[in-house]
mmJSON file of the N, C-alpha and C atoms, coordinates in Angstrom:
{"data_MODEL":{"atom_site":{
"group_PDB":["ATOM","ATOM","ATOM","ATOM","ATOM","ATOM","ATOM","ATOM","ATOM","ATOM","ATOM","ATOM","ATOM","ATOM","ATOM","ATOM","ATOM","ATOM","ATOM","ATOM","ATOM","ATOM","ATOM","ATOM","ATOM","ATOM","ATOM","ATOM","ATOM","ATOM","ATOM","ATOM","ATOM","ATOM","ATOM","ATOM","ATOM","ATOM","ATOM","ATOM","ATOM","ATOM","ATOM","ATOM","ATOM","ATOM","ATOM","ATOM","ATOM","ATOM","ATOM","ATOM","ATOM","ATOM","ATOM","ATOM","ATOM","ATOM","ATOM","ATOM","ATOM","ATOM","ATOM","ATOM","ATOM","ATOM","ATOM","ATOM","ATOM","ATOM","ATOM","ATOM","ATOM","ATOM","ATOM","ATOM","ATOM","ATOM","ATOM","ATOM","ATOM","ATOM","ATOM","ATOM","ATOM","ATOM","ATOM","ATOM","ATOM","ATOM","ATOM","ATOM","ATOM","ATOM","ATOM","ATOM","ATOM","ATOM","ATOM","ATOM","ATOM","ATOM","ATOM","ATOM","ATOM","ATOM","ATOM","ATOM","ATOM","ATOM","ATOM","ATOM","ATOM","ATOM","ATOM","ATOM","ATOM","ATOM","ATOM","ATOM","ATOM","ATOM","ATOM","ATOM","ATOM","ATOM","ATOM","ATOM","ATOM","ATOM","ATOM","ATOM","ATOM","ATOM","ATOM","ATOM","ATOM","ATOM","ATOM","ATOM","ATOM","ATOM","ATOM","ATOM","ATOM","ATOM","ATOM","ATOM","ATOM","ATOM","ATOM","ATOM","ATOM","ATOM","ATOM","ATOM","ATOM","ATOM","ATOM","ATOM","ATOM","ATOM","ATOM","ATOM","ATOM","ATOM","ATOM","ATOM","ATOM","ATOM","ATOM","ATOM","ATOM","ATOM","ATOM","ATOM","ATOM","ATOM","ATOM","ATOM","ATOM","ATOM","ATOM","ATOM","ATOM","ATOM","ATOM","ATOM","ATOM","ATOM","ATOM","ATOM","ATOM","ATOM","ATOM","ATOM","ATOM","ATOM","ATOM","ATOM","ATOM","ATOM","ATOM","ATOM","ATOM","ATOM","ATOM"],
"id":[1,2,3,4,5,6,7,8,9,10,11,12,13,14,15,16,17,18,19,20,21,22,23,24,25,26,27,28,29,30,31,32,33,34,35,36,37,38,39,40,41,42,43,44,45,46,47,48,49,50,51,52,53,54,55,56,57,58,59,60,61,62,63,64,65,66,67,68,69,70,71,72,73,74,75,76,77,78,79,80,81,82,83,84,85,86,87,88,89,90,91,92,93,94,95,96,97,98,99,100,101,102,103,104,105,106,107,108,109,110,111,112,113,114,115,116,117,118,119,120,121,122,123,124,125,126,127,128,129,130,131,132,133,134,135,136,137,138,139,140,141,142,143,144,145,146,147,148,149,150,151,152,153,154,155,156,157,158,159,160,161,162,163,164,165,166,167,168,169,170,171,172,173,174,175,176,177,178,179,180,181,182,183,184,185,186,187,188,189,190,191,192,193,194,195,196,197,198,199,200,201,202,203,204,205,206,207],
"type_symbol":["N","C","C","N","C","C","N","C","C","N","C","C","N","C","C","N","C","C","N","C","C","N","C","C","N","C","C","N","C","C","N","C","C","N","C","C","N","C","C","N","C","C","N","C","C","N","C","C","N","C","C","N","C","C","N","C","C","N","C","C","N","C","C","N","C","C","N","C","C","N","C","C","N","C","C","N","C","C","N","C","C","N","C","C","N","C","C","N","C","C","N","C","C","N","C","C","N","C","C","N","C","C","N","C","C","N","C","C","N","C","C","N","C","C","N","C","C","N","C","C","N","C","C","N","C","C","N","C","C","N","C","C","N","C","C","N","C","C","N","C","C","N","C","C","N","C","C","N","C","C","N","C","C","N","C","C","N","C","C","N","C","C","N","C","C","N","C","C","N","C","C","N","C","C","N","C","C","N","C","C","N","C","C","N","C","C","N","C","C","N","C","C","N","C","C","N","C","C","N","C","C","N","C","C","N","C","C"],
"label_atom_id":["N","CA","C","N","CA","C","N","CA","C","N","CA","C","N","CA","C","N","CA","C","N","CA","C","N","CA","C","N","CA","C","N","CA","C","N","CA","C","N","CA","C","N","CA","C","N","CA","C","N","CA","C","N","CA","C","N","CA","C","N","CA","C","N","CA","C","N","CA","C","N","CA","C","N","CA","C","N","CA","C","N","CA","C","N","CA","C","N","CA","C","N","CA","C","N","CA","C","N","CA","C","N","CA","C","N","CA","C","N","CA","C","N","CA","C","N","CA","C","N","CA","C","N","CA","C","N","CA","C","N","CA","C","N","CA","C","N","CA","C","N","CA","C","N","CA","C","N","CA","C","N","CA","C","N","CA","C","N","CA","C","N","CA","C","N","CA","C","N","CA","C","N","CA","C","N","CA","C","N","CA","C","N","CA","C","N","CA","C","N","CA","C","N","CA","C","N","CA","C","N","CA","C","N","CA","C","N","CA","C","N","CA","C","N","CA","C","N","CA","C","N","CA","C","N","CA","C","N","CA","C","N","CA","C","N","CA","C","N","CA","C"],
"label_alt_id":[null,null,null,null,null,null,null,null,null,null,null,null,null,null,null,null,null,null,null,null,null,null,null,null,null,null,null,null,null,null,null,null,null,null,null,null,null,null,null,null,null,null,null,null,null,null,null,null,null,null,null,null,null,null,null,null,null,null,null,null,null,null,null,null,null,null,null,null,null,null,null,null,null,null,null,null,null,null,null,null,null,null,null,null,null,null,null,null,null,null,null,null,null,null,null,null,null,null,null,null,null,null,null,null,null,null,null,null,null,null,null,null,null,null,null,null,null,null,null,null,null,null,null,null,null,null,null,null,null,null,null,null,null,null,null,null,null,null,null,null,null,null,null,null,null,null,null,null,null,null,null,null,null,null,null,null,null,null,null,null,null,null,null,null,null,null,null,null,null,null,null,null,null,null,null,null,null,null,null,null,null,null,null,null,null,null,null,null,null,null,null,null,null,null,null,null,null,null,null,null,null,null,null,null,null,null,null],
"label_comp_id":["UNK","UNK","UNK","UNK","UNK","UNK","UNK","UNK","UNK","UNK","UNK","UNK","UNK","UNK","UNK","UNK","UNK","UNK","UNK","UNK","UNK","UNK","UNK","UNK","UNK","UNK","UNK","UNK","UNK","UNK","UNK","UNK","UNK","UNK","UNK","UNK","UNK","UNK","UNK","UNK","UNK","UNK","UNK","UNK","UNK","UNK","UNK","UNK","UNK","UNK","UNK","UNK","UNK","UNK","UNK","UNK","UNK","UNK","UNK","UNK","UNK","UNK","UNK","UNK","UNK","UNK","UNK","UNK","UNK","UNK","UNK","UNK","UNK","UNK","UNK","UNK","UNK","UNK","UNK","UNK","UNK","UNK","UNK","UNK","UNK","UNK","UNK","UNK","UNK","UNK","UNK","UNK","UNK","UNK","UNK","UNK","UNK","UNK","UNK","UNK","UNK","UNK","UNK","UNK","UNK","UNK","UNK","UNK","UNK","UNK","UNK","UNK","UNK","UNK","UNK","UNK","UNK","UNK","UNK","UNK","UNK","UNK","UNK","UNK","UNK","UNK","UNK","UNK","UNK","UNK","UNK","UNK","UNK","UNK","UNK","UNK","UNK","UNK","UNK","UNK","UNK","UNK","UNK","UNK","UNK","UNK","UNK","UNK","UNK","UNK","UNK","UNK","UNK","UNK","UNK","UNK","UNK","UNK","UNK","UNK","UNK","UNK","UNK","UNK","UNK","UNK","UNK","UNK","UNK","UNK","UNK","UNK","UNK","UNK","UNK","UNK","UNK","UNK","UNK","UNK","UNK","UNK","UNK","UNK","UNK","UNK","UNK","UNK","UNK","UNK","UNK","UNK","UNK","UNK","UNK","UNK","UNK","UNK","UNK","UNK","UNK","UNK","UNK","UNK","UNK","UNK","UNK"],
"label_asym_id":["A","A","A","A","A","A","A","A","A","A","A","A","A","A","A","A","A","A","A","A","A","A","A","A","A","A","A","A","A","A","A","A","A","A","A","A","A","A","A","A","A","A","A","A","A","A","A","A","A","A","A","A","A","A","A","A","A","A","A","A","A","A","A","A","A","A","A","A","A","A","A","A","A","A","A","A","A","A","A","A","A","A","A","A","A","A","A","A","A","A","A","A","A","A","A","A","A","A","A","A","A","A","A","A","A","A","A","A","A","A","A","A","A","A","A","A","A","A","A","A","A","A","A","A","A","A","A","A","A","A","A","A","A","A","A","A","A","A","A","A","A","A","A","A","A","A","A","A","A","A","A","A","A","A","A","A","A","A","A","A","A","A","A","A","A","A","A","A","A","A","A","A","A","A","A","A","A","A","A","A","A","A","A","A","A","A","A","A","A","A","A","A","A","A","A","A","A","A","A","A","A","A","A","A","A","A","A"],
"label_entity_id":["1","1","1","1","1","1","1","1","1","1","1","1","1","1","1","1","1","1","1","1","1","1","1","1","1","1","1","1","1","1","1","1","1","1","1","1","1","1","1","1","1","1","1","1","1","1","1","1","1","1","1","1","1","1","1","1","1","1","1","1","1","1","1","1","1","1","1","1","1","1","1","1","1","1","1","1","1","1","1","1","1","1","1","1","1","1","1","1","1","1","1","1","1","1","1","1","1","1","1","1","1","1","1","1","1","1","1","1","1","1","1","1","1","1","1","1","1","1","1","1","1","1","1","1","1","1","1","1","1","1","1","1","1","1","1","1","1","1","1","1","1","1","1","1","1","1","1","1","1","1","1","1","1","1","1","1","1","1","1","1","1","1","1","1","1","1","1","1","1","1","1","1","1","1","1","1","1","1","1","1","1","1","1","1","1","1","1","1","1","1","1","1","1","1","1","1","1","1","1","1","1","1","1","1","1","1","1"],
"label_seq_id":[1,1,1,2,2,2,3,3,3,4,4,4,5,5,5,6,6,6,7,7,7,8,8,8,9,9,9,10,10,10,11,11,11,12,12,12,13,13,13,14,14,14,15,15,15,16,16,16,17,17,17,18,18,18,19,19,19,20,20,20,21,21,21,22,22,22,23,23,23,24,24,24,25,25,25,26,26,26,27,27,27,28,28,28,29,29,29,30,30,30,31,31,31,32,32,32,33,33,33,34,34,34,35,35,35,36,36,36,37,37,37,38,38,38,39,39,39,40,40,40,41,41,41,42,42,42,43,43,43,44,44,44,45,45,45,46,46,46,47,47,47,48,48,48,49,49,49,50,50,50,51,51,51,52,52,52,53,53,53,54,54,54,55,55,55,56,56,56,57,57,57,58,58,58,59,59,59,60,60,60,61,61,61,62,62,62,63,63,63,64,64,64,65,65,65,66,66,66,67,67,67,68,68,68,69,69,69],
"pdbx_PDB_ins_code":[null,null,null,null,null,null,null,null,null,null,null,null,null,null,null,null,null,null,null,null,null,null,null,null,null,null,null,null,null,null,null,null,null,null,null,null,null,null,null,null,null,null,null,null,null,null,null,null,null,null,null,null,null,null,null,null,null,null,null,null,null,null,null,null,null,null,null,null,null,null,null,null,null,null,null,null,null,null,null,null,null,null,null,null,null,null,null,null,null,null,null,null,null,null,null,null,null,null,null,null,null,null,null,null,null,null,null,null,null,null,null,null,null,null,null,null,null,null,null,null,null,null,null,null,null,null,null,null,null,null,null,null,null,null,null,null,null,null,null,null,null,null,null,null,null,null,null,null,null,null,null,null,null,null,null,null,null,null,null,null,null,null,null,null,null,null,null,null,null,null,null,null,null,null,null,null,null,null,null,null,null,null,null,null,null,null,null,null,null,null,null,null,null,null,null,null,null,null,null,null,null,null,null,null,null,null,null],
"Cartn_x":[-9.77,-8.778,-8.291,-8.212,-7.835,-6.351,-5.757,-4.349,-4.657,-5.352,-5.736,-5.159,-5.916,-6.17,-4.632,-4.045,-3.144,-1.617,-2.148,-0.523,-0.753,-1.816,-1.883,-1.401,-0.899,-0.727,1.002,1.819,2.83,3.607,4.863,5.711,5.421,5.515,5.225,3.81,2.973,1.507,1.563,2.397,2.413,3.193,4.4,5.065,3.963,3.443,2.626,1.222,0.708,0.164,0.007,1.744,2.034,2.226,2.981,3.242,1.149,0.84,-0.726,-1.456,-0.941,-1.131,-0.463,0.847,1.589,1.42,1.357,0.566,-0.628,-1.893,-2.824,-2.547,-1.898,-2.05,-0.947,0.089,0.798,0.007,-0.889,-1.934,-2.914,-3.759,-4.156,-3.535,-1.882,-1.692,-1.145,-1.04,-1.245,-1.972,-3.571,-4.192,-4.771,-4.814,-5.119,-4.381,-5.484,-4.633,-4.123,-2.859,-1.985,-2.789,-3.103,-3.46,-2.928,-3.33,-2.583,-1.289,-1.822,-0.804,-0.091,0.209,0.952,2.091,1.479,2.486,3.31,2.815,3.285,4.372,3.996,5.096,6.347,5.978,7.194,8.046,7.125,7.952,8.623,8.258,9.175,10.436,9.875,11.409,12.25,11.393,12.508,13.515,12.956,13.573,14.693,14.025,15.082,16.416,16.193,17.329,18.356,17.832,18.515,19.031,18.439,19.046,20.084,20.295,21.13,20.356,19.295,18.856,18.663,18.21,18.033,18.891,19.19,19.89,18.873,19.404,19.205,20.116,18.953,20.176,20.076,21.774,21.669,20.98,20.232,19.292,20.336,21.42,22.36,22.838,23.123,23.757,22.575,21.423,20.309,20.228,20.279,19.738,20.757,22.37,23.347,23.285,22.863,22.606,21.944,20.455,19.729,19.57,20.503,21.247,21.986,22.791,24.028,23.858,22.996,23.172,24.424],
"Cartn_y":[-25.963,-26.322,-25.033,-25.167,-23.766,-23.848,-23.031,-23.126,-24.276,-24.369,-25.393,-26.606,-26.802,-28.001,-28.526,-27.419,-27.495,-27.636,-27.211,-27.641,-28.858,-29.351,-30.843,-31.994,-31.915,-32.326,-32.645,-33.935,-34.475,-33.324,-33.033,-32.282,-32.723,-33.993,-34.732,-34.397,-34.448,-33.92,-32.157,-31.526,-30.594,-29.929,-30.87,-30.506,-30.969,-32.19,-32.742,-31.635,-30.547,-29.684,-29.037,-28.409,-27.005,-27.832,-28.667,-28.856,-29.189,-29.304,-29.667,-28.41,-27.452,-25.996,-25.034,-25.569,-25.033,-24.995,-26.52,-27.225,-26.403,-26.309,-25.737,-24.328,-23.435,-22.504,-22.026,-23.3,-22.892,-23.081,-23.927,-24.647,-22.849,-22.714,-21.155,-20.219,-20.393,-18.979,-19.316,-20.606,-20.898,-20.366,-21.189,-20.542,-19.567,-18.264,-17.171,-15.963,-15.438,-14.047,-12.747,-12.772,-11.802,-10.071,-9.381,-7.753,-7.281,-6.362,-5.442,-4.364,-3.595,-3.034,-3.876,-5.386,-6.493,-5.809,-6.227,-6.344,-5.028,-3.897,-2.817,-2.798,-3.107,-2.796,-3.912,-5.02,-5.699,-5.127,-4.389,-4.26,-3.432,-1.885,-1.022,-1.446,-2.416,-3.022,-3.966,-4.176,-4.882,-3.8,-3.099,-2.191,-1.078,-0.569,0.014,-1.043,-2.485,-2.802,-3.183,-2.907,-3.159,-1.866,-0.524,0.579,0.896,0.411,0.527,1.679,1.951,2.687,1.814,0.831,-0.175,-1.588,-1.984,-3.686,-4.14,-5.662,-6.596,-6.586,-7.298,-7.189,-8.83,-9.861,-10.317,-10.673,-11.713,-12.009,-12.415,-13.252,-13.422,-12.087,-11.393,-9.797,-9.018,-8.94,-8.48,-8.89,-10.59,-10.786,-10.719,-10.039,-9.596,-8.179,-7.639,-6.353,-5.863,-6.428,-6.767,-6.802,-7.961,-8.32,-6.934,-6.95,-6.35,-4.678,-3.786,-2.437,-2.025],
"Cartn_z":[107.946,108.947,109.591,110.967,111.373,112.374,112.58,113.233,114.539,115.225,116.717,115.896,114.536,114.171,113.164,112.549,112.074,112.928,113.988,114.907,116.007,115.464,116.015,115.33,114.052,113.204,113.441,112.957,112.558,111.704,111.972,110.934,109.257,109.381,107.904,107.708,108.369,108.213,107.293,108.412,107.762,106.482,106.173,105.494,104.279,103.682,103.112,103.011,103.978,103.684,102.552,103.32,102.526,100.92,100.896,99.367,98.834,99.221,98.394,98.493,99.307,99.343,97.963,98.086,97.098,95.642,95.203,94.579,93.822,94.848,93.975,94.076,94.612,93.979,92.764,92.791,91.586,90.617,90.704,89.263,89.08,90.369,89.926,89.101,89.871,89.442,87.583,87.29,85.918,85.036,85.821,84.956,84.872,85.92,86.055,85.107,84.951,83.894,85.227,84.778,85.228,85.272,86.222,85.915,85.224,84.37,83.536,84.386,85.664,86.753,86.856,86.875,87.762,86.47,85.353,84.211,83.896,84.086,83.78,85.417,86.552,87.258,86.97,86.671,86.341,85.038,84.186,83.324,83.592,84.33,85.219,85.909,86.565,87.368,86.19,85.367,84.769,83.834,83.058,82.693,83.587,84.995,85.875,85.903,85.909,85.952,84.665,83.795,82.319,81.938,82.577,82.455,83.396,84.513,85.777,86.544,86.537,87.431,88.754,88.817,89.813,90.027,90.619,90.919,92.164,92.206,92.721,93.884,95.314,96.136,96.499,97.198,97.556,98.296,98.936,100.228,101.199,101.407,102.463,102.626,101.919,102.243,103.19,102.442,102.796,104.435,104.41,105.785,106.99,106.91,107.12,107.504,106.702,107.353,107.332,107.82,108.723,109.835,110.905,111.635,112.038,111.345,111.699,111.751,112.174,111.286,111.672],
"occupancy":[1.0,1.0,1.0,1.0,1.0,1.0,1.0,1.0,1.0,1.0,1.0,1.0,1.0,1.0,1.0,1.0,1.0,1.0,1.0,1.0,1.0,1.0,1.0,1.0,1.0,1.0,1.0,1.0,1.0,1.0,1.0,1.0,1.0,1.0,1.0,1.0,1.0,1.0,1.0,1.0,1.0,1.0,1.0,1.0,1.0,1.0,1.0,1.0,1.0,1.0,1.0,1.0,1.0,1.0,1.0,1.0,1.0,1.0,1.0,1.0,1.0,1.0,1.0,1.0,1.0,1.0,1.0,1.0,1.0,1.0,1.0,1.0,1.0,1.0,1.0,1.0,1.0,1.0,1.0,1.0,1.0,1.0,1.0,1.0,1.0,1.0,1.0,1.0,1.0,1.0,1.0,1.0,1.0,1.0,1.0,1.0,1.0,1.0,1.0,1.0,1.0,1.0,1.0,1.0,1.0,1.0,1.0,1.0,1.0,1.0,1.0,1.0,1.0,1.0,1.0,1.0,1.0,1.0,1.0,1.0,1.0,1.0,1.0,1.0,1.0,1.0,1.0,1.0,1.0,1.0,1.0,1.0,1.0,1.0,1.0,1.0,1.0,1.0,1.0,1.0,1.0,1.0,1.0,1.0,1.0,1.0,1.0,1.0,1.0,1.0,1.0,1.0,1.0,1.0,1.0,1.0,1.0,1.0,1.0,1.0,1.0,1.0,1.0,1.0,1.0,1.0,1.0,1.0,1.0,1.0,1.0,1.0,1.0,1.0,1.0,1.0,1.0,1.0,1.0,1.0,1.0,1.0,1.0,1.0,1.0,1.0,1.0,1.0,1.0,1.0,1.0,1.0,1.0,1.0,1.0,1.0,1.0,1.0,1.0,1.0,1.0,1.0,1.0,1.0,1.0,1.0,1.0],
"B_iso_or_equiv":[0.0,0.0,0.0,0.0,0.0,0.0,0.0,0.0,0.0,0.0,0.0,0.0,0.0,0.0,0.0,0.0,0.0,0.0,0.0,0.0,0.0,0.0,0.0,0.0,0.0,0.0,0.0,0.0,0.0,0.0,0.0,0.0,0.0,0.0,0.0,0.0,0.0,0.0,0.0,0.0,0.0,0.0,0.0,0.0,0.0,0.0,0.0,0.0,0.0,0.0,0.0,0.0,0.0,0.0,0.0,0.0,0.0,0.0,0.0,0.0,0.0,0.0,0.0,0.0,0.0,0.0,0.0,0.0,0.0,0.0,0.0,0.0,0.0,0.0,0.0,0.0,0.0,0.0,0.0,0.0,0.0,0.0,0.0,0.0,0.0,0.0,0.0,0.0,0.0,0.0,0.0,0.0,0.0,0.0,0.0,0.0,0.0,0.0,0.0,0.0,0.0,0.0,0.0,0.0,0.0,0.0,0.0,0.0,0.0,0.0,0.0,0.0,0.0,0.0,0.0,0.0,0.0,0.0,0.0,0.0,0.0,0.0,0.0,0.0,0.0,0.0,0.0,0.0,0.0,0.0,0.0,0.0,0.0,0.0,0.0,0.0,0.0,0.0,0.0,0.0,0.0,0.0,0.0,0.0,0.0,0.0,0.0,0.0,0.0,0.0,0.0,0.0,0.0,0.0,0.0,0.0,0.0,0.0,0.0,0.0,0.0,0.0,0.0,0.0,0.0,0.0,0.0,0.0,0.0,0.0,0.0,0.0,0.0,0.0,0.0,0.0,0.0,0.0,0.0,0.0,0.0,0.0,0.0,0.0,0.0,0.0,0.0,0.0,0.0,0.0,0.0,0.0,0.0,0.0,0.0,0.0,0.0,0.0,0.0,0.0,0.0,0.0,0.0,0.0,0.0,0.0,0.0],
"pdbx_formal_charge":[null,null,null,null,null,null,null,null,null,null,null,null,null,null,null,null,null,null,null,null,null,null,null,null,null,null,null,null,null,null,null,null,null,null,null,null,null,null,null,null,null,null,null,null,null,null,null,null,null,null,null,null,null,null,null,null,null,null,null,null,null,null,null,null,null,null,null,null,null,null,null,null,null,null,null,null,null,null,null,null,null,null,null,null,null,null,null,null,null,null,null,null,null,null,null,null,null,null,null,null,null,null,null,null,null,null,null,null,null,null,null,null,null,null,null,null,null,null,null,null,null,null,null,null,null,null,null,null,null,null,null,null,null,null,null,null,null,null,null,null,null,null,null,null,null,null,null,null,null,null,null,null,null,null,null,null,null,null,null,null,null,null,null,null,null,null,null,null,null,null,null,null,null,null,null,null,null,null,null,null,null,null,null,null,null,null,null,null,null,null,null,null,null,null,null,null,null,null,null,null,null,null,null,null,null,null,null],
"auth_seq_id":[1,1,1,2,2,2,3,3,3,4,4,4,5,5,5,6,6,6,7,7,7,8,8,8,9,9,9,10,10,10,11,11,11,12,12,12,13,13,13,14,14,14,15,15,15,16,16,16,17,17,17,18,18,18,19,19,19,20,20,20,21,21,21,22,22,22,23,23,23,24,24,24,25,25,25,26,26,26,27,27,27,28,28,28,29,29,29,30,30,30,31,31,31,32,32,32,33,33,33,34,34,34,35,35,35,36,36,36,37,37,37,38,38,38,39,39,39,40,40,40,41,41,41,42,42,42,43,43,43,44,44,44,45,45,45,46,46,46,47,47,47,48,48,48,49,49,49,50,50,50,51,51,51,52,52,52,53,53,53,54,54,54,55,55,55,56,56,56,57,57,57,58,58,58,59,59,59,60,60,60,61,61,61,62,62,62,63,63,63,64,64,64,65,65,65,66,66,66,67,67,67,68,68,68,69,69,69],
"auth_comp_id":["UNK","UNK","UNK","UNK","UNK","UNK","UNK","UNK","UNK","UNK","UNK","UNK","UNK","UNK","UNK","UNK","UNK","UNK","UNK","UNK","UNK","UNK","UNK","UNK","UNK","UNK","UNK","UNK","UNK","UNK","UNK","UNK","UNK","UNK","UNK","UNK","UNK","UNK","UNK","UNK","UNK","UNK","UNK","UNK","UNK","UNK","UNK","UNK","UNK","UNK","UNK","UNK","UNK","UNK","UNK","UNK","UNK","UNK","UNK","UNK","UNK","UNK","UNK","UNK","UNK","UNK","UNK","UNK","UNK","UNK","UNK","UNK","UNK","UNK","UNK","UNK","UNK","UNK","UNK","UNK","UNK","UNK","UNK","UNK","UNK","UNK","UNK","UNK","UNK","UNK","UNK","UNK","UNK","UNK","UNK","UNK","UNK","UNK","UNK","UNK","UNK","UNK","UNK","UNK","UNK","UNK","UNK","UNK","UNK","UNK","UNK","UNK","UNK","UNK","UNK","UNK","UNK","UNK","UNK","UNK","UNK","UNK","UNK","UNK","UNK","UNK","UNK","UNK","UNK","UNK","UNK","UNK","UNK","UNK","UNK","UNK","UNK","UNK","UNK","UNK","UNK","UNK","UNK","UNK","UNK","UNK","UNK","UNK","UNK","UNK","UNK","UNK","UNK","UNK","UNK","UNK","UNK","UNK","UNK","UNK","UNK","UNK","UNK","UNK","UNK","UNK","UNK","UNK","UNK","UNK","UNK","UNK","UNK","UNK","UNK","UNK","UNK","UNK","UNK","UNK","UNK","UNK","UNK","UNK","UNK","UNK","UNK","UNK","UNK","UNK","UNK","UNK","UNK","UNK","UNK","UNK","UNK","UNK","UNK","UNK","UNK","UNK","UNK","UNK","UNK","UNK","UNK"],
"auth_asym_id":["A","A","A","A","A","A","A","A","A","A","A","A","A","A","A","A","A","A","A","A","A","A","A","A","A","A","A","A","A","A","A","A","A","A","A","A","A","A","A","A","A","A","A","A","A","A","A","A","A","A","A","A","A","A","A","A","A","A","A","A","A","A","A","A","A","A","A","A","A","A","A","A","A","A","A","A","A","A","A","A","A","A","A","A","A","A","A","A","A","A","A","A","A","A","A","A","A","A","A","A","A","A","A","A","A","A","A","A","A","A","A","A","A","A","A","A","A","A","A","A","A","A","A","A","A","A","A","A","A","A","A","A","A","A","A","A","A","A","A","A","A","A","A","A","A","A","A","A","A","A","A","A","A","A","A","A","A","A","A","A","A","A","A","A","A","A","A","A","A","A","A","A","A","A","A","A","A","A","A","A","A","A","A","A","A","A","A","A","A","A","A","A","A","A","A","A","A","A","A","A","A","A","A","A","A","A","A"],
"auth_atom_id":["N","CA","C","N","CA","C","N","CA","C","N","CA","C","N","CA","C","N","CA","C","N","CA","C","N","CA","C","N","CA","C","N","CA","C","N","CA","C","N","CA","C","N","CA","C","N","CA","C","N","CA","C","N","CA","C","N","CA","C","N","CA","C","N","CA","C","N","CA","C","N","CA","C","N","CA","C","N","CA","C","N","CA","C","N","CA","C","N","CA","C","N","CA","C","N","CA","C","N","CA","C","N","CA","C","N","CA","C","N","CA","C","N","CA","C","N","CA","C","N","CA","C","N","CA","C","N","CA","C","N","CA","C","N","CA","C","N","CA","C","N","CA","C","N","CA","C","N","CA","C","N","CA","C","N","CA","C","N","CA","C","N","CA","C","N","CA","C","N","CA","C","N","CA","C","N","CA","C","N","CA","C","N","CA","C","N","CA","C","N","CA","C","N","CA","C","N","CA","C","N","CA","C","N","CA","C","N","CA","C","N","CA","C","N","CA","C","N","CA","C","N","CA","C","N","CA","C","N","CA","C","N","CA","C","N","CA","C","N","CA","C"],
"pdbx_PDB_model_num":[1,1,1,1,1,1,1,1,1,1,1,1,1,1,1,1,1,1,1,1,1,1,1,1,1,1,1,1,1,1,1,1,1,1,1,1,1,1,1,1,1,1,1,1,1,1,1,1,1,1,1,1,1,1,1,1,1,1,1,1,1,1,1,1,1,1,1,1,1,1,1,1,1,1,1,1,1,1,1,1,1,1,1,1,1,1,1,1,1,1,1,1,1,1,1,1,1,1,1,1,1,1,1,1,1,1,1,1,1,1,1,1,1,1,1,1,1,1,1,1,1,1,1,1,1,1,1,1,1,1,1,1,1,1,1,1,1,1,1,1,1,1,1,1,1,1,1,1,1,1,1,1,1,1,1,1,1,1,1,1,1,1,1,1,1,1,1,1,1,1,1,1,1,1,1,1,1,1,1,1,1,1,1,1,1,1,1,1,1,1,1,1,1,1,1,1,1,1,1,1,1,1,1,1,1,1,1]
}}}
């Protein structure tokens, strides 16, 4: 299916897409094994933030000043 063919399509068409899109690749990313790099950078970030070297930023803040510089 290519974009021509995909924006010919009903909102409900497409919303019904994406979820059967979504769908299988949540099932992939199930059963797929994670990279070893994937894991070591999460564990980096997870650790920067348990040490306070790093935080989390809001996304409404984020998309605020953004907007706003």
């Amino acid at each position: 299916m290519n974009l021509a063919e995909i924006s010919k399509l009903t909102d409900r068409e497409k919303f019904q897409l994406m979820e059967a899109l979504w769908e299988d690749m949540r099932k992939k990313a199930e059963e797929g094994e994670i990279p070893e790099e994937h894991k070591e950078l999460l564990d980096e970030r997870q650790l920067a933030l348990e040490t306070g070297d790093d935080h989390l930023l809001d996304w409404d803040r984020m998309k605020y000043s953004l907007r706003n510089p």
